[in-house]
N, CA, C and O of each residue as an XYZ file, in Angstrom:
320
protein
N      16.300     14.454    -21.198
C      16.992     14.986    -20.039
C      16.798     16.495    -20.006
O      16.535     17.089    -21.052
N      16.904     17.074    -18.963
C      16.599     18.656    -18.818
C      17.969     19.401    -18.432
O      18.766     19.298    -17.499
N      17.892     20.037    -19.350
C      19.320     20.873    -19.284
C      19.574     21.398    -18.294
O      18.808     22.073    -17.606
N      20.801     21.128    -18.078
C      21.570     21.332    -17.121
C      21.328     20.333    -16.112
O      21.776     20.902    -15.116
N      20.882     19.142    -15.704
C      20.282     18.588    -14.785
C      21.328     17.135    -15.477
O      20.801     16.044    -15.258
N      22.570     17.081    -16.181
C      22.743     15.877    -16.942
C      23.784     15.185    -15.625
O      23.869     13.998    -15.311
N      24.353     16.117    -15.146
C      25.074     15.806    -14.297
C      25.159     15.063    -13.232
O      26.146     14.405    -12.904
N      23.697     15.173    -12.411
C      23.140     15.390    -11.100
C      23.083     14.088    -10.791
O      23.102     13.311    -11.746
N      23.020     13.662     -9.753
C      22.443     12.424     -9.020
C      21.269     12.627     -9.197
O      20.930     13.794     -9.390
N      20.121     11.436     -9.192
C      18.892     10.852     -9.247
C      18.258     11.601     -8.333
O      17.386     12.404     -8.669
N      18.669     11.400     -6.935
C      17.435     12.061     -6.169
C      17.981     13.245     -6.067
O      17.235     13.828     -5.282
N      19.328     14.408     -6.553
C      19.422     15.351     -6.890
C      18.115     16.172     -8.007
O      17.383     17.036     -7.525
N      18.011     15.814     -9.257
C      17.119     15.597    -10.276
C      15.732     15.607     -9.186
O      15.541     16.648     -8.557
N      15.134     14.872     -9.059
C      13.865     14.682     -8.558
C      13.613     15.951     -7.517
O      12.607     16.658     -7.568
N      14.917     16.153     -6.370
C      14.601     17.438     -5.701
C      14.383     18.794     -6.444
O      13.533     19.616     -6.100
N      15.213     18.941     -7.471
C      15.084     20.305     -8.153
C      13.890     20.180     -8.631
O      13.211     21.203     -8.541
N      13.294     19.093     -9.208
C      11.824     19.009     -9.899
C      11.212     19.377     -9.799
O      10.588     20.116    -10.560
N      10.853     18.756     -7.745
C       9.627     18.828     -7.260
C       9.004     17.421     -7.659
O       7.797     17.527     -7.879
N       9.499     16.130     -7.813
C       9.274     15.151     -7.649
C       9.977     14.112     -6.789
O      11.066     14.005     -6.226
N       8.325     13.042     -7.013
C       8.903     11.967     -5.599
C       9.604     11.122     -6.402
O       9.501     11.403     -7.596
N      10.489      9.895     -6.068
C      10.806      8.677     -6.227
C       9.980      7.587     -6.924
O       8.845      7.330     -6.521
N      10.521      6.953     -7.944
C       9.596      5.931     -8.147
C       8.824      4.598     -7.384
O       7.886      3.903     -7.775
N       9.645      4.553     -6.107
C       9.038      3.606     -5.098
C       7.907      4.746     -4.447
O       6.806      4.251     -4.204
N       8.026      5.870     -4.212
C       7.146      6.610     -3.708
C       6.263      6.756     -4.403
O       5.150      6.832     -3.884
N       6.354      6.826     -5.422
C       5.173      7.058     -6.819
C       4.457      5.407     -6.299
O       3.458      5.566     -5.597
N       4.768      4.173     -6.505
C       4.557      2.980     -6.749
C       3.390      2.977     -5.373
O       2.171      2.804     -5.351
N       4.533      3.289     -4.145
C       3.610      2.934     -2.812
C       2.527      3.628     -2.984
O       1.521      3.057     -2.563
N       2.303      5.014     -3.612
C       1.204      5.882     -3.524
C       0.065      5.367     -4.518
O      -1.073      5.829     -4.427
N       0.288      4.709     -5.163
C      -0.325      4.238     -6.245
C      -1.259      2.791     -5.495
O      -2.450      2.527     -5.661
N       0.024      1.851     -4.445
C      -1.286      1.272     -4.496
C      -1.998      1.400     -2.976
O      -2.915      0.689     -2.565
N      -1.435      2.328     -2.362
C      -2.215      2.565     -1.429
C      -4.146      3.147     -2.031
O      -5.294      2.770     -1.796
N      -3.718      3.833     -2.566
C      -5.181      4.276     -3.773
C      -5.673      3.474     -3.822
O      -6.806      3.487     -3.341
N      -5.111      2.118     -4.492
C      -5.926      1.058     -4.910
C      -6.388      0.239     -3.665
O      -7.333     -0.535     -3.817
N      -5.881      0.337     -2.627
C      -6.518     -0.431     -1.544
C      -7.443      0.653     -0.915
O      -8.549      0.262     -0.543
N      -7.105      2.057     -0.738
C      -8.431      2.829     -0.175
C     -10.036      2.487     -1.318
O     -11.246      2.446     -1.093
N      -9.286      2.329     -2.372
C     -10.114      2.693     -3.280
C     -11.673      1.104     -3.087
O     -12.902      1.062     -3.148
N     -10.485      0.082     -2.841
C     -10.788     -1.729     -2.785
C     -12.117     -1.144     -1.540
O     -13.322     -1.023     -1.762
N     -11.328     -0.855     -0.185
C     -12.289     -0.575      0.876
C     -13.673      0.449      0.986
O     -14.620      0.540      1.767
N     -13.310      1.027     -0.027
C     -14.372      2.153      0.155
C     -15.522      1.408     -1.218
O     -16.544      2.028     -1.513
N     -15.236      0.304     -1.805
C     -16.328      0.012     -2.651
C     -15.810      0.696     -4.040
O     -16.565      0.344     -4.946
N     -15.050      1.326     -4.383
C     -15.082      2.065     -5.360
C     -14.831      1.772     -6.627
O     -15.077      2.461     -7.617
N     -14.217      0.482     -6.552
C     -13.350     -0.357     -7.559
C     -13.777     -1.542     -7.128
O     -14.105     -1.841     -5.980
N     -13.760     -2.310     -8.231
C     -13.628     -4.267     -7.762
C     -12.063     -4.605     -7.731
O     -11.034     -4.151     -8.233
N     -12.425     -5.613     -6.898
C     -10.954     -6.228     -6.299
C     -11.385     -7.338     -5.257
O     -12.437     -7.603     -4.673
N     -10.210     -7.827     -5.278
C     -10.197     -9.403     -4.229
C     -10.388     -8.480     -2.931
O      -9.515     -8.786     -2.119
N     -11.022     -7.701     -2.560
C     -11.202     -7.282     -1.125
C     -11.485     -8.505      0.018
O     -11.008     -8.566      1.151
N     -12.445     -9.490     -0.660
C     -12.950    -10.146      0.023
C     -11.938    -11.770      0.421
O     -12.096    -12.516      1.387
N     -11.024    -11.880     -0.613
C      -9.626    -12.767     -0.597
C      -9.335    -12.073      0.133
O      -9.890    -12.267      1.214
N      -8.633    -11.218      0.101
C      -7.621    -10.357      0.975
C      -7.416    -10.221      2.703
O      -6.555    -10.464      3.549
N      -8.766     -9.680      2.619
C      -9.046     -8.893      4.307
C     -10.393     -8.520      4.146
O     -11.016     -7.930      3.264
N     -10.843     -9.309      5.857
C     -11.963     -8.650      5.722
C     -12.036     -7.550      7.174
O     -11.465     -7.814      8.232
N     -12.742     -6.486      6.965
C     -13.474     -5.282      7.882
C     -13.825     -5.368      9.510
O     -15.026     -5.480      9.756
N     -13.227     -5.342     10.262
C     -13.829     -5.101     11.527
C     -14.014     -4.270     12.132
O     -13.115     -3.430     12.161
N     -15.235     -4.018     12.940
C     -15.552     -3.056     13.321
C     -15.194     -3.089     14.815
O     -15.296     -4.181     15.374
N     -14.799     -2.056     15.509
C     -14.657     -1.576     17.127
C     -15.331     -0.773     17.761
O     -15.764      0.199     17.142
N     -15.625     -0.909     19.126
C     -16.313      0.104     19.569
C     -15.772      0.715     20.471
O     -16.427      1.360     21.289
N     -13.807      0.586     20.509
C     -13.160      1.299     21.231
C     -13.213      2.771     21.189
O     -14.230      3.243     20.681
N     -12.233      3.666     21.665
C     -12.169      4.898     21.559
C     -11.296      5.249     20.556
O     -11.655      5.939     19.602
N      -9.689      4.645     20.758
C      -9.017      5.236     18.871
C      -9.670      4.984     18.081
O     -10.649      4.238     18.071
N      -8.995      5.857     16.939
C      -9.073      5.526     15.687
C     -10.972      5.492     15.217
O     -12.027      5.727     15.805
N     -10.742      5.250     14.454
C     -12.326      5.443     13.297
C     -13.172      3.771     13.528
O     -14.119      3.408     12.829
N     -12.699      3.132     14.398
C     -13.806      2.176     14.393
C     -13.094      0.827     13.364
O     -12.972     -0.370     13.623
N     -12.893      1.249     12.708
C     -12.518     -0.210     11.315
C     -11.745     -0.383     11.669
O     -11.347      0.331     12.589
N     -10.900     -1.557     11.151
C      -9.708     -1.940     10.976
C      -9.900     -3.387      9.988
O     -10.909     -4.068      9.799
N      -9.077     -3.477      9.676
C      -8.329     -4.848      8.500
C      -8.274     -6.014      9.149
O      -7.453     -5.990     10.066
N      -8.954     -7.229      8.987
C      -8.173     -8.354      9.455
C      -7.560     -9.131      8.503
O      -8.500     -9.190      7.709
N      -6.879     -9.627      8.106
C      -6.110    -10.922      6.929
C      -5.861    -11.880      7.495
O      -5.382    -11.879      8.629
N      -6.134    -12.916      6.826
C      -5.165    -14.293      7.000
C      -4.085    -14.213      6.120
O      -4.075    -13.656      5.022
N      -2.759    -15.079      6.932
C      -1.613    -14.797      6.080
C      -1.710    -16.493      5.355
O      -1.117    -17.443      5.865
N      -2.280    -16.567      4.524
C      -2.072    -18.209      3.994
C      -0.639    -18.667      3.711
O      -0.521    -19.708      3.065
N       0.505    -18.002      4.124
C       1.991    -18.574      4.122
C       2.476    -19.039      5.308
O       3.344    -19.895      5.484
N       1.684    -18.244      6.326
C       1.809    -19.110      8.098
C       0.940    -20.457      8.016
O       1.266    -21.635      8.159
N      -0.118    -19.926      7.770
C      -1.174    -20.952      7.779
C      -0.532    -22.291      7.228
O      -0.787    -23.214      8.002
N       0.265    -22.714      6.068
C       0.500    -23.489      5.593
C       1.886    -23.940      5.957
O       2.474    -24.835      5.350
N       2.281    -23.406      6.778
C       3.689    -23.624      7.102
C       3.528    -24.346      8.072
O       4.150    -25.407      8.017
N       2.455    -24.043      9.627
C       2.438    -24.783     10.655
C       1.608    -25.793     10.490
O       1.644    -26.469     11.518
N       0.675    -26.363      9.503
C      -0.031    -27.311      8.790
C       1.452    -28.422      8.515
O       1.561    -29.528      9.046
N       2.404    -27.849      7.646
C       3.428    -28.738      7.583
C       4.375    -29.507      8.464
O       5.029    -30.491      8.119
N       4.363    -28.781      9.950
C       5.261    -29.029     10.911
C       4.839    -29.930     11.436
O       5.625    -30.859     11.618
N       3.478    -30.074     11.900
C       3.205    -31.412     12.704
C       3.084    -32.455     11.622
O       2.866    -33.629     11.919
């Protein structure tokens, strides 16, 4: 613990730091790992996951993500 800091609330502590949250740490972490999945940089289920589409609209950079959600998929398989 850092003196004087014994007192404080949690995200008290983290503000005086100059640190984020551990969910913020976590999300940042795997956002990395999915830029990292898309850009080739790392192996990973990229290809389970989502695959790449390309646009030839005007937003945005052209790509985007498609996924199947295999928990819908199998849910309306069950209904009929």
């Amino acid at each position: 613990m850092v003196k004087g800091l014994e007192r404080k609330l949690y995200e008290d502590r983290l503000r005086s730091l100059g640190l984020f949250s551990l969910e913020k740490r976590r999300l940042r972490g795997d956002l990395i790992v999915v830029f990292n999945i898309l850009m080739k940089r790392s192996r990973g289920p990229s290809t389970d996951l989502f695959t790449l589409m390309t646009s030839d609209g005007t937003r945005g950079n052209g790509v985007g993500a498609d996924y199947s959600d295999e928990s819908s998929e199998s849910s309306e398989s069950s209904e009929s």
